[in-house]
Backbone as ProteinMPNN parsed JSONL, in Angstrom:
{"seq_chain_A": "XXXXXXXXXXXXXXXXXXXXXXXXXXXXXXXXXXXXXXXXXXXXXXXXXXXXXXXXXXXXXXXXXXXXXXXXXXXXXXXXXXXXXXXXXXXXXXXXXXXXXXXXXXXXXXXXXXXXXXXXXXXXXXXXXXXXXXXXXXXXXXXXXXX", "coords_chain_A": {"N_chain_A": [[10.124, 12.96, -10.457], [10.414, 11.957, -7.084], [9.321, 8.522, -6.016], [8.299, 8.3, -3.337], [6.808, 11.147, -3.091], [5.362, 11.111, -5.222], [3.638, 8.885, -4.973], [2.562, 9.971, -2.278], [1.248, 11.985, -3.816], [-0.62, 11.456, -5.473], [-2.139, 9.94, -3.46], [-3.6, 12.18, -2.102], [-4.264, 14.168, -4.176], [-6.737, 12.213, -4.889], [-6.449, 10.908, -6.802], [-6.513, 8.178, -6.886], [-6.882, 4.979, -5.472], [-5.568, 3.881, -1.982], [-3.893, 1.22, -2.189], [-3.572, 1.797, -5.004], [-2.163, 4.187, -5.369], [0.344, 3.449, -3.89], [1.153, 1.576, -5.573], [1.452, 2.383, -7.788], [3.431, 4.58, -8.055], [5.799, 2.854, -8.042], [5.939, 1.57, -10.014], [6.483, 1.082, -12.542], [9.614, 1.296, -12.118], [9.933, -1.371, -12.219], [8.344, -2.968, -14.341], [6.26, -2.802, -15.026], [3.65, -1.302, -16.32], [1.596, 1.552, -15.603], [-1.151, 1.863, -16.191], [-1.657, -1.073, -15.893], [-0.808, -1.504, -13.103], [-2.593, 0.258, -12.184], [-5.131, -1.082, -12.955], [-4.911, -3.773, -11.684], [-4.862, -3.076, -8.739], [-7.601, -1.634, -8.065], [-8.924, -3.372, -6.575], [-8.145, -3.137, -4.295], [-8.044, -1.042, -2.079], [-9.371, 0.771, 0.84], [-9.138, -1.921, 2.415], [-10.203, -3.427, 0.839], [-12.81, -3.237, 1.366], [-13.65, -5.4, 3.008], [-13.289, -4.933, 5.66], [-10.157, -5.718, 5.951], [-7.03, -5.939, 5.667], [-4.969, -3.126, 5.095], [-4.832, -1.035, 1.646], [-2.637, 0.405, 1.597], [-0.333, -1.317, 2.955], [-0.733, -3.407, 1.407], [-0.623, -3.1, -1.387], [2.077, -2.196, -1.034], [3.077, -4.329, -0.324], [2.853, -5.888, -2.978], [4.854, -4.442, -4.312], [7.371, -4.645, -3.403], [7.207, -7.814, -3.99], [7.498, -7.316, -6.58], [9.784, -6.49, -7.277], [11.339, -8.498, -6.573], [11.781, -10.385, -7.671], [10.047, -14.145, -8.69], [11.929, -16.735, -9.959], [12.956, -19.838, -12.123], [14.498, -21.655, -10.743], [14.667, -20.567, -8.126], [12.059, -20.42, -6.954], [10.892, -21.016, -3.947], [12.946, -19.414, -2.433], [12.709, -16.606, -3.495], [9.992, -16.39, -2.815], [10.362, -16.706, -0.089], [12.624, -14.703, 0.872], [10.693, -12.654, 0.219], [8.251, -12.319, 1.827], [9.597, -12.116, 4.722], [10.581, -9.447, 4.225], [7.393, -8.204, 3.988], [7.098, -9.336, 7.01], [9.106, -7.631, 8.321], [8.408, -5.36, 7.006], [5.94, -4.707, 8.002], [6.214, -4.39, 10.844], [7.67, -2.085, 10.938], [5.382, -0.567, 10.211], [3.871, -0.376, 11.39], [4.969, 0.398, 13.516], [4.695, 2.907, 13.279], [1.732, 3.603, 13.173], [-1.371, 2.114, 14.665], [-1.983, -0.443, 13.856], [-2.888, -2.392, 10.792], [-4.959, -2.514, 9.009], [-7.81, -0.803, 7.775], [-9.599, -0.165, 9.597], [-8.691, -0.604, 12.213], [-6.691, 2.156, 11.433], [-8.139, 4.223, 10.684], [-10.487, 4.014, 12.127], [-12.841, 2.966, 11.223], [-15.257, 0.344, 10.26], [-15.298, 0.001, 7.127], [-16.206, -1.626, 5.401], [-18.633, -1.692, 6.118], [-21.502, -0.215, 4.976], [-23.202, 2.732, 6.564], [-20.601, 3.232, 8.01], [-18.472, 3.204, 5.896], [-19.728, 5.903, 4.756], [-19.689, 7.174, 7.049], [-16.487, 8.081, 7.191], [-16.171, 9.374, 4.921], [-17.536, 11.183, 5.219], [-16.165, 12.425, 7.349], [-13.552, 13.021, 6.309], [-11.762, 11.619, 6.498], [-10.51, 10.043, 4.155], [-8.86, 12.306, 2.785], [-7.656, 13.697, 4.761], [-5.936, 11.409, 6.985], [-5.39, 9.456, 4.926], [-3.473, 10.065, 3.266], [-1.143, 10.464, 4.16], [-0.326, 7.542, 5.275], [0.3, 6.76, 2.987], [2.167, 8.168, 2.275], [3.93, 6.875, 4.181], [4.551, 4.982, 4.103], [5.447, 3.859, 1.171], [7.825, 5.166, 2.464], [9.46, 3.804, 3.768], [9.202, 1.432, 2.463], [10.829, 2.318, 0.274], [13.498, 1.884, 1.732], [13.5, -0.461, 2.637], [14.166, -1.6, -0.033], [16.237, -0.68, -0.97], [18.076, -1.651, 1.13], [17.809, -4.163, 0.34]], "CA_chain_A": [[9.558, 13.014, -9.117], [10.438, 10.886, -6.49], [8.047, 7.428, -5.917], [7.498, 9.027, -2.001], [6.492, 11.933, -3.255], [4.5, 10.354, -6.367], [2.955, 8.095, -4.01], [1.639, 10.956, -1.61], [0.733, 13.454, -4.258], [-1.51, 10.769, -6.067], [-3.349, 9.963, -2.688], [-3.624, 13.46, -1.95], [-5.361, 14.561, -5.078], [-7.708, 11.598, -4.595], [-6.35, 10.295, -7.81], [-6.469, 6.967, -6.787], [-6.914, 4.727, -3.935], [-4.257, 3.986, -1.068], [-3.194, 0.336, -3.065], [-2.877, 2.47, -6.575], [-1.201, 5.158, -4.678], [1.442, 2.915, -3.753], [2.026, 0.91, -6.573], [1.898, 2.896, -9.418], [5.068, 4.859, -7.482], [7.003, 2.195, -8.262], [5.486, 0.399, -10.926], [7.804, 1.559, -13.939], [10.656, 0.517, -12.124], [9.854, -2.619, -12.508], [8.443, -3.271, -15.603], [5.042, -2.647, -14.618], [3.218, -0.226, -16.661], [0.676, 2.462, -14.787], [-2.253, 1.29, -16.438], [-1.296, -2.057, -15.405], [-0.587, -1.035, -11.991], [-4.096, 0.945, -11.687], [-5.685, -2.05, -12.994], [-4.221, -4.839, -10.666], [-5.061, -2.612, -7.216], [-8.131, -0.856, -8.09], [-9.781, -3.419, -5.528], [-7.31, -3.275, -2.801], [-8.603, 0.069, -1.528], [-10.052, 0.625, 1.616], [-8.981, -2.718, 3.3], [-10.41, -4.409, -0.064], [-14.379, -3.325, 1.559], [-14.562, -6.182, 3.959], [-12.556, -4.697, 7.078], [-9.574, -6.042, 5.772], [-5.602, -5.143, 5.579], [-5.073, -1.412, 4.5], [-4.194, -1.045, 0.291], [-0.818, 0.978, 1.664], [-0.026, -2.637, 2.802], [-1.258, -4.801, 0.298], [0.491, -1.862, -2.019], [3.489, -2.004, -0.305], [3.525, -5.782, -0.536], [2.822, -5.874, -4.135], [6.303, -3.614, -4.982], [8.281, -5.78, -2.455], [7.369, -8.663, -5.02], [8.011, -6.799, -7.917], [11.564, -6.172, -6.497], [12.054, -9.579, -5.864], [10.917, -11.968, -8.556], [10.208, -15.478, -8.64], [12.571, -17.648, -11.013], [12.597, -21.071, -11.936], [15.243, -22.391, -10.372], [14.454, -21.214, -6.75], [11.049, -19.558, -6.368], [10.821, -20.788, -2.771], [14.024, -18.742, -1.773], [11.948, -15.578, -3.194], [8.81, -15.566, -2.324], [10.549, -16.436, 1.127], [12.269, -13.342, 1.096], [9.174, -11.76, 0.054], [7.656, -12.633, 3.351], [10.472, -11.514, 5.367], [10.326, -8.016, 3.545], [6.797, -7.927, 4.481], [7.188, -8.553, 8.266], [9.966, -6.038, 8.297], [6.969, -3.632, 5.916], [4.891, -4.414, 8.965], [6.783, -4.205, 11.782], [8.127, -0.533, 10.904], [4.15, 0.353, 10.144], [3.095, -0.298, 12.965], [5.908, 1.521, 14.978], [3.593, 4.77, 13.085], [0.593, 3.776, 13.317], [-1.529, 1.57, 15.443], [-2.377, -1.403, 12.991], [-2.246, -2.867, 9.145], [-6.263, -2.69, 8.336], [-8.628, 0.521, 7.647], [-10.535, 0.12, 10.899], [-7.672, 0.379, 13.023], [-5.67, 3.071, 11.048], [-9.168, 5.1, 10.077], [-11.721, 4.196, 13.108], [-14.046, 3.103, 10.681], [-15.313, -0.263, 9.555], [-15.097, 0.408, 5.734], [-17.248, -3.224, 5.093], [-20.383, -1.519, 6.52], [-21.565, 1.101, 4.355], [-22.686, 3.312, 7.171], [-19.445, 3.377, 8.344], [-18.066, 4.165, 4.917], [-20.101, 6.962, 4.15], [-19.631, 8.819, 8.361], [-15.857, 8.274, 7.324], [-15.831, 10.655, 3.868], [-17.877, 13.208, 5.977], [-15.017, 13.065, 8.125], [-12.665, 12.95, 5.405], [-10.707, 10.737, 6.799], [-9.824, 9.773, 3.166], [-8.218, 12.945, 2.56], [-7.082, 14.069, 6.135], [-5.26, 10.742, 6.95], [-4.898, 8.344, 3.703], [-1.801, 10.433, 2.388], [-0.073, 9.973, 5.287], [-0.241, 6.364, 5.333], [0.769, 6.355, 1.526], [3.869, 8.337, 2.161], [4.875, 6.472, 5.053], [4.449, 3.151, 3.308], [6.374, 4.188, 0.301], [9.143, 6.017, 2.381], [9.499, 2.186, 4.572], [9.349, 0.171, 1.121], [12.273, 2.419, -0.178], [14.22, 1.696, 2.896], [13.424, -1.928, 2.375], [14.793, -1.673, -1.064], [17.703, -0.05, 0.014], [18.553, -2.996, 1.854], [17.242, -5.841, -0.188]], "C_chain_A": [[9.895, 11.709, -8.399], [9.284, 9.93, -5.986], [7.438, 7.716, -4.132], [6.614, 9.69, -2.321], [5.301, 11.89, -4.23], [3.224, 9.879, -5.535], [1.908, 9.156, -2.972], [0.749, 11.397, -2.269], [-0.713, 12.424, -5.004], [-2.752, 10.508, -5.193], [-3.938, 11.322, -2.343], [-4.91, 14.393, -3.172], [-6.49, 13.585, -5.763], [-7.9, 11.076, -6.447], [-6.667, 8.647, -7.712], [-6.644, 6.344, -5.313], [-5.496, 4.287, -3.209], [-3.312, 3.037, -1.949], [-2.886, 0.849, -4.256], [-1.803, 3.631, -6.362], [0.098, 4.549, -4.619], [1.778, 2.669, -4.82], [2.088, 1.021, -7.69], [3.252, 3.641, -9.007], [6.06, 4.239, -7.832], [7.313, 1.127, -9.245], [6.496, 0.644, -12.122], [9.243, 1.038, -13.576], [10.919, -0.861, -12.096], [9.38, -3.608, -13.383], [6.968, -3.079, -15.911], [4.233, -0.923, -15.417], [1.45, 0.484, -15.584], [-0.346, 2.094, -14.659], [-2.231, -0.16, -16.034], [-1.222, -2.358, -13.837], [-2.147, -0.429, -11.145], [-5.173, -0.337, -11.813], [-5.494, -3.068, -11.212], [-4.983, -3.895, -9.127], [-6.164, -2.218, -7.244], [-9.342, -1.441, -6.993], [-9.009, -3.921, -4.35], [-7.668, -2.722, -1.702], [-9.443, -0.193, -0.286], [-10.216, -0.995, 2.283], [-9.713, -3.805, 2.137], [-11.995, -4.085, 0.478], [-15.084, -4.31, 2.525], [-13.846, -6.352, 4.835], [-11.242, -5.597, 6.558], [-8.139, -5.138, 5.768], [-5.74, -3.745, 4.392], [-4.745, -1.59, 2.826], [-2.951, -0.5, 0.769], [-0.081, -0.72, 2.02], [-0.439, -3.608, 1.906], [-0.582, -4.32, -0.806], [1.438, -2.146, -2.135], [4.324, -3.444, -0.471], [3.762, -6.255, -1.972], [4.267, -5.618, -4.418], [7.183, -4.656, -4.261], [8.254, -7.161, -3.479], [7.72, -8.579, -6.272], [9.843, -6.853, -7.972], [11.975, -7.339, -6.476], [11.891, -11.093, -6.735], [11.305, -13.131, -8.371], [10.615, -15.747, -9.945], [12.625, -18.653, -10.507], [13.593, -21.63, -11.383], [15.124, -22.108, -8.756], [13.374, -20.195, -6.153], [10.59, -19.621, -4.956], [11.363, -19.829, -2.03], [13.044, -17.452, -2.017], [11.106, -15.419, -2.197], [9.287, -15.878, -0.193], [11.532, -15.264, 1.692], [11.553, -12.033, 1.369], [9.07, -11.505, 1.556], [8.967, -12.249, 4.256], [10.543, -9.936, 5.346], [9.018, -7.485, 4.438], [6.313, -7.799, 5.915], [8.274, -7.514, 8.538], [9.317, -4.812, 8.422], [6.515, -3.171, 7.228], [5.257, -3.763, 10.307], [7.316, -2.424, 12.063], [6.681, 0.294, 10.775], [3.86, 0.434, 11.147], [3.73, 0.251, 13.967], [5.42, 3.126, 14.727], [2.582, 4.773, 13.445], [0.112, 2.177, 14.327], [-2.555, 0.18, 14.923], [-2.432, -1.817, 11.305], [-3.987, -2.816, 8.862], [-7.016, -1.041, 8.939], [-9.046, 1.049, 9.032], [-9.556, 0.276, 12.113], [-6.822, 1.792, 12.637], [-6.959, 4.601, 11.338], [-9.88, 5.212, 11.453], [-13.043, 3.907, 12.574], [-14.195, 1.63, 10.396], [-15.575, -0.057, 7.982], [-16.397, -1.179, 4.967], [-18.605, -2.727, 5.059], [-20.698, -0.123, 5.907], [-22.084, 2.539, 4.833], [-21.822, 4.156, 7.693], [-18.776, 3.849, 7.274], [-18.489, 5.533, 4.747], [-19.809, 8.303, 5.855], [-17.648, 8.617, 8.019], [-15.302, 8.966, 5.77], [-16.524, 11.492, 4.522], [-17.069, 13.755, 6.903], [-14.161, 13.099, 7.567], [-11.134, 12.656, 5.721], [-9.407, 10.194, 5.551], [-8.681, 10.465, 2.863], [-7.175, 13.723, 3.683], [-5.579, 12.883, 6.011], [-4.532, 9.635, 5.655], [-3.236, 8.485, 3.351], [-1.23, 10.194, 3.169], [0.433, 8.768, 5.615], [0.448, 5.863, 4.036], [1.911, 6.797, 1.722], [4.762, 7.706, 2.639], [5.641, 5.183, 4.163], [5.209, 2.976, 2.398], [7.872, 4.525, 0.798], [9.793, 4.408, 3.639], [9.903, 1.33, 3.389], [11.028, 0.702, 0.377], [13.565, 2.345, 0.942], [14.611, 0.647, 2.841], [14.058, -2.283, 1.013], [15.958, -1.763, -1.541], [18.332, -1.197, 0.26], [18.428, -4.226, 1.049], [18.724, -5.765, -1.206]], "O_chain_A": [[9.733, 10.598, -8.904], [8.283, 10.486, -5.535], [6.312, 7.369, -3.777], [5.482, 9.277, -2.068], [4.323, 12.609, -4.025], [2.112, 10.403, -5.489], [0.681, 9.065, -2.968], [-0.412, 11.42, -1.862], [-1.829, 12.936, -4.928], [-3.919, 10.646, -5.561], [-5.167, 11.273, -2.395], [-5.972, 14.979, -2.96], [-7.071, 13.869, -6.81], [-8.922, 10.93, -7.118], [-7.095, 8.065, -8.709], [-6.577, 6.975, -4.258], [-4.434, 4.35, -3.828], [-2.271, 3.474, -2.439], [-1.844, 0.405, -4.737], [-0.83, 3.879, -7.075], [1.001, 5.074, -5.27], [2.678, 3.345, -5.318], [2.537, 0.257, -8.544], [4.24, 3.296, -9.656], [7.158, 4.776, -7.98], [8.207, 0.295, -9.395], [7.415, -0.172, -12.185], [9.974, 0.484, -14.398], [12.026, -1.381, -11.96], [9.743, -4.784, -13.373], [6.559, -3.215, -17.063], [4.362, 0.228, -15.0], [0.539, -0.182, -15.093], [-0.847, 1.876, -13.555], [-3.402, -0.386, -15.731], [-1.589, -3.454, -13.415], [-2.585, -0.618, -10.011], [-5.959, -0.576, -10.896], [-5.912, -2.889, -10.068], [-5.824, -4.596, -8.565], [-6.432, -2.231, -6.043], [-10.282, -0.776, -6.559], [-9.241, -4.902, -3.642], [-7.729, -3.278, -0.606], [-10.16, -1.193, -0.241], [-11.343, -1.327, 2.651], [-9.804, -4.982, 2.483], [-12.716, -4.883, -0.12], [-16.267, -4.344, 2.866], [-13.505, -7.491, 5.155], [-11.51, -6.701, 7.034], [-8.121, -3.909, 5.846], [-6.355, -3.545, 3.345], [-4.213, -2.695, 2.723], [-1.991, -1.058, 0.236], [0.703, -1.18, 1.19], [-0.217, -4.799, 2.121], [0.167, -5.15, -1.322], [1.918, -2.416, -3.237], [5.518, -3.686, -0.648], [4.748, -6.949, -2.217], [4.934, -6.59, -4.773], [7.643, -5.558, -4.961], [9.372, -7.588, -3.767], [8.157, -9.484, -6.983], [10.718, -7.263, -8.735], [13.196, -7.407, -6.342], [11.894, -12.296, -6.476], [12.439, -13.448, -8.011], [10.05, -15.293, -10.94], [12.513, -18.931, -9.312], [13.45, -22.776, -11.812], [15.375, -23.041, -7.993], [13.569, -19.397, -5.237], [9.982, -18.65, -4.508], [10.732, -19.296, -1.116], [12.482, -17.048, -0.999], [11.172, -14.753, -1.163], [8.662, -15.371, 0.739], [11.338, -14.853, 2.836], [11.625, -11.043, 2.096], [9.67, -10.69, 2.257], [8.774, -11.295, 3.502], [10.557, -9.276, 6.385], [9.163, -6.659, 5.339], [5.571, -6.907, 6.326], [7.927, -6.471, 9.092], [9.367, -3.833, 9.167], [6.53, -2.024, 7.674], [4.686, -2.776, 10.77], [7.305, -1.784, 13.114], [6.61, 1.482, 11.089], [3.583, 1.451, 11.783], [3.264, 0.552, 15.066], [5.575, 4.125, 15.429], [2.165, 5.749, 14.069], [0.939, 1.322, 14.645], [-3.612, -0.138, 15.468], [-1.628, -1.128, 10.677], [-4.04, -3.633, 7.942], [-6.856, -0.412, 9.985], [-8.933, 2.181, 9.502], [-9.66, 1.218, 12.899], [-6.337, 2.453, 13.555], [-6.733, 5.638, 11.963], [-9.935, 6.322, 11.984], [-14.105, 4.301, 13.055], [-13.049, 1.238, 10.175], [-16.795, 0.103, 7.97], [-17.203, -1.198, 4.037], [-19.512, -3.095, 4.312], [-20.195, 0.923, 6.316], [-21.802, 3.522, 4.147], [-21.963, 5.365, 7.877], [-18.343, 4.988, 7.445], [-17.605, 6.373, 4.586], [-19.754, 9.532, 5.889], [-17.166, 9.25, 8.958], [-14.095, 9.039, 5.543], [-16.17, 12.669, 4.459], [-17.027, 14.92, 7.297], [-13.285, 13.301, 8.408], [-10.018, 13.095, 5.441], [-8.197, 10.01, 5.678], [-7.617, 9.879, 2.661], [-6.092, 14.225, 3.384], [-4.554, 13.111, 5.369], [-3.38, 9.204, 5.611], [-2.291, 7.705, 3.224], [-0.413, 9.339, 2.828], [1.519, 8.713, 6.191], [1.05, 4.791, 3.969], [2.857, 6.06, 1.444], [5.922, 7.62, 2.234], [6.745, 4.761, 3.817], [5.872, 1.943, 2.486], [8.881, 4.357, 0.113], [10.88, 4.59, 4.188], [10.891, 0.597, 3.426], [11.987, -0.004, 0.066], [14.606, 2.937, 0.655], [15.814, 0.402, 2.934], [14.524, -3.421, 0.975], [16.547, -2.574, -2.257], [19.161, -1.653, -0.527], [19.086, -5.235, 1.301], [19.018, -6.708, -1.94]]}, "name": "protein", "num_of_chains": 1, "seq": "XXXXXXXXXXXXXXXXXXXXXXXXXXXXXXXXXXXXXXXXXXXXXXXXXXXXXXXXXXXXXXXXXXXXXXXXXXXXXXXXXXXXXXXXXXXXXXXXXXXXXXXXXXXXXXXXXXXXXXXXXXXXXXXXXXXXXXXXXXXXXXXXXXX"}
Protein backbone atom coordinates (compact mmCIF):
# COMPACT_ATOMS: atom_id res chain seq x y z
CA UNK A 1 0.00 0.00 0.00
CA UNK A 2 1.07 3.23 -0.78
CA UNK A 3 2.24 5.72 2.46
CA UNK A 4 -0.77 8.32 0.94
CA UNK A 5 -3.03 5.89 1.04
CA UNK A 6 -1.66 4.22 4.43
CA UNK A 7 -1.65 7.54 5.85
CA UNK A 8 -5.44 8.30 4.99
CA UNK A 9 -6.80 4.86 5.64
CA UNK A 10 -5.22 4.89 9.25
CA UNK A 11 -6.86 8.39 9.99
CA UNK A 12 -9.96 7.29 8.55
CA UNK A 13 -10.50 4.23 10.64
CA UNK A 14 -9.64 6.38 13.67
CA UNK A 15 -6.71 4.14 14.14
CA UNK A 16 -4.63 6.71 15.25
CA UNK A 17 -4.25 10.33 15.56
CA UNK A 18 -3.40 12.88 12.63
CA UNK A 19 0.70 12.90 13.90
CA UNK A 20 0.59 8.78 13.96
CA UNK A 21 -1.32 8.88 10.80
CA UNK A 22 1.41 10.53 9.15
CA UNK A 23 4.33 9.06 10.43
CA UNK A 24 3.84 5.63 10.71
CA UNK A 25 3.25 5.98 6.56
CA UNK A 26 6.59 6.45 6.27
CA UNK A 27 8.19 5.23 9.19
CA UNK A 28 9.68 1.82 7.79
CA UNK A 29 11.26 3.60 5.17
CA UNK A 30 13.38 4.94 7.26
CA UNK A 31 14.33 2.76 9.77
CA UNK A 32 11.71 3.64 12.07
CA UNK A 33 9.70 0.86 13.33
CA UNK A 34 5.61 1.37 13.75
CA UNK A 35 5.61 0.85 17.27
CA UNK A 36 8.26 3.33 17.47
CA UNK A 37 6.54 5.67 15.29
CA UNK A 38 3.09 5.29 17.35
CA UNK A 39 5.05 5.85 20.36
CA UNK A 40 7.04 9.09 19.46
CA UNK A 41 3.57 11.02 18.09
CA UNK A 42 0.97 9.70 20.28
CA UNK A 43 1.08 13.36 21.84
CA UNK A 44 1.21 15.37 18.76
CA UNK A 45 -2.50 14.91 18.07
CA UNK A 46 -4.89 17.48 17.99
CA UNK A 47 -2.43 20.50 17.87
CA UNK A 48 -0.59 18.61 20.92
CA UNK A 49 -4.11 19.87 23.29
CA UNK A 50 -2.95 23.39 23.78
CA UNK A 51 -4.24 25.10 20.42
CA UNK A 52 -1.16 24.35 18.88
CA UNK A 53 0.30 23.32 15.21
CA UNK A 54 -1.86 20.46 13.62
CA UNK A 55 -0.06 16.58 14.16
CA UNK A 56 -0.37 16.39 10.01
CA UNK A 57 2.36 19.10 10.42
CA UNK A 58 4.33 18.17 13.19
CA UNK A 59 3.89 14.52 11.31
CA UNK A 60 4.90 15.75 8.24
CA UNK A 61 7.89 17.45 9.82
CA UNK A 62 8.98 14.49 11.68
CA UNK A 63 9.39 12.26 8.10
CA UNK A 64 11.10 15.31 6.45
CA UNK A 65 13.81 14.66 9.26
CA UNK A 66 13.84 11.17 8.95
CA UNK A 67 14.66 11.71 5.20
CA UNK A 68 17.27 13.91 5.95
CA UNK A 69 19.54 12.93 8.81
CA UNK A 70 21.87 14.70 10.86
CA UNK A 71 25.67 13.51 10.55
CA UNK A 72 28.65 14.44 12.23
CA UNK A 73 30.43 16.17 9.99
CA UNK A 74 27.73 18.77 8.95
CA UNK A 75 24.55 18.61 11.03
CA UNK A 76 23.98 22.34 10.50
CA UNK A 77 23.70 21.84 6.61
CA UNK A 78 20.76 19.24 7.57
CA UNK A 79 18.78 20.30 9.93
CA UNK A 80 19.02 23.52 7.63
CA UNK A 81 17.57 21.76 4.93
CA UNK A 82 15.16 20.39 7.26
CA UNK A 83 13.76 23.81 7.78
CA UNK A 84 13.60 24.68 4.25
CA UNK A 85 11.56 21.37 3.57
CA UNK A 86 9.29 22.50 6.21
CA UNK A 87 8.52 26.02 4.84
CA UNK A 88 8.03 24.49 1.45
CA UNK A 89 5.56 21.55 3.83
CA UNK A 90 3.90 24.77 4.87
CA UNK A 91 3.64 26.89 2.22
CA UNK A 92 1.88 24.14 -0.11
CA UNK A 93 -0.58 23.46 3.16
CA UNK A 94 -1.72 26.31 3.35
CA UNK A 95 -2.41 26.83 -0.46
CA UNK A 96 -5.37 23.81 0.83
CA UNK A 97 -6.26 24.82 3.70
CA UNK A 98 -6.50 27.98 5.67
CA UNK A 99 -3.73 27.46 8.43
CA UNK A 100 -1.07 24.89 10.23
CA UNK A 101 -2.98 24.52 13.84
CA UNK A 102 -6.39 22.56 14.77
CA UNK A 103 -8.33 25.74 15.44
CA UNK A 104 -7.86 27.14 12.18
CA UNK A 105 -8.11 23.88 10.07
CA UNK A 106 -11.10 22.39 12.54
CA UNK A 107 -12.90 25.71 14.04
CA UNK A 108 -12.35 24.42 17.28
CA UNK A 109 -10.01 25.28 20.11
CA UNK A 110 -8.93 21.64 20.95
CA UNK A 111 -7.04 23.15 24.47
CA UNK A 112 -10.52 23.84 25.95
CA UNK A 113 -12.30 20.78 26.63
CA UNK A 114 -15.65 22.20 25.72
CA UNK A 115 -14.47 22.84 22.54
CA UNK A 116 -13.03 19.36 22.22
CA UNK A 117 -15.92 17.50 23.07
CA UNK A 118 -18.72 20.13 20.48
CA UNK A 119 -15.94 19.12 17.86
CA UNK A 120 -16.41 14.96 18.05
CA UNK A 121 -20.23 15.69 18.03
CA UNK A 122 -19.46 17.31 14.93
CA UNK A 123 -17.10 14.79 13.91
CA UNK A 124 -14.93 16.90 12.67
CA UNK A 125 -12.34 14.18 13.56
CA UNK A 126 -13.69 11.89 11.11
CA UNK A 127 -15.33 14.27 8.47
CA UNK A 128 -12.16 16.46 8.00
CA UNK A 129 -8.90 14.85 9.78
CA UNK A 130 -8.37 12.34 6.75
CA UNK A 131 -8.24 14.88 4.49
CA UNK A 132 -5.59 16.76 6.08
CA UNK A 133 -3.59 13.39 6.52
CA UNK A 134 -3.74 12.62 2.87
CA UNK A 135 -2.90 15.93 1.79
CA UNK A 136 0.08 16.15 4.10
CA UNK A 137 1.45 12.85 3.07
CA UNK A 138 0.69 13.43 -0.73
CA UNK A 139 2.95 17.20 -0.22
CA UNK A 140 5.74 15.27 1.90
CA UNK A 141 6.05 12.72 -1.05
CA UNK A 142 6.43 15.52 -3.45
CA UNK A 143 8.98 16.98 -1.13
CA UNK A 144 10.82 13.76 -1.22
CA UNK A 145 10.68 13.57 -4.71
CA UNK A 146 12.66 16.54 -4.86
CA UNK A 147 14.93 16.36 -1.90
Amino acid sequence: MDNIKKAYETMAARKANCAQSVLTAFCEDYGLTTEMAYNITQGFGGGMHINGTCGVVTGAYMVLGLANPVTKDSPRQNMDKVVALQAEFNKKFKELYPGLTCTELLGYDLSKPDELTKAREAGVFTIKCPDFVRDAAKIVEVLLKKN
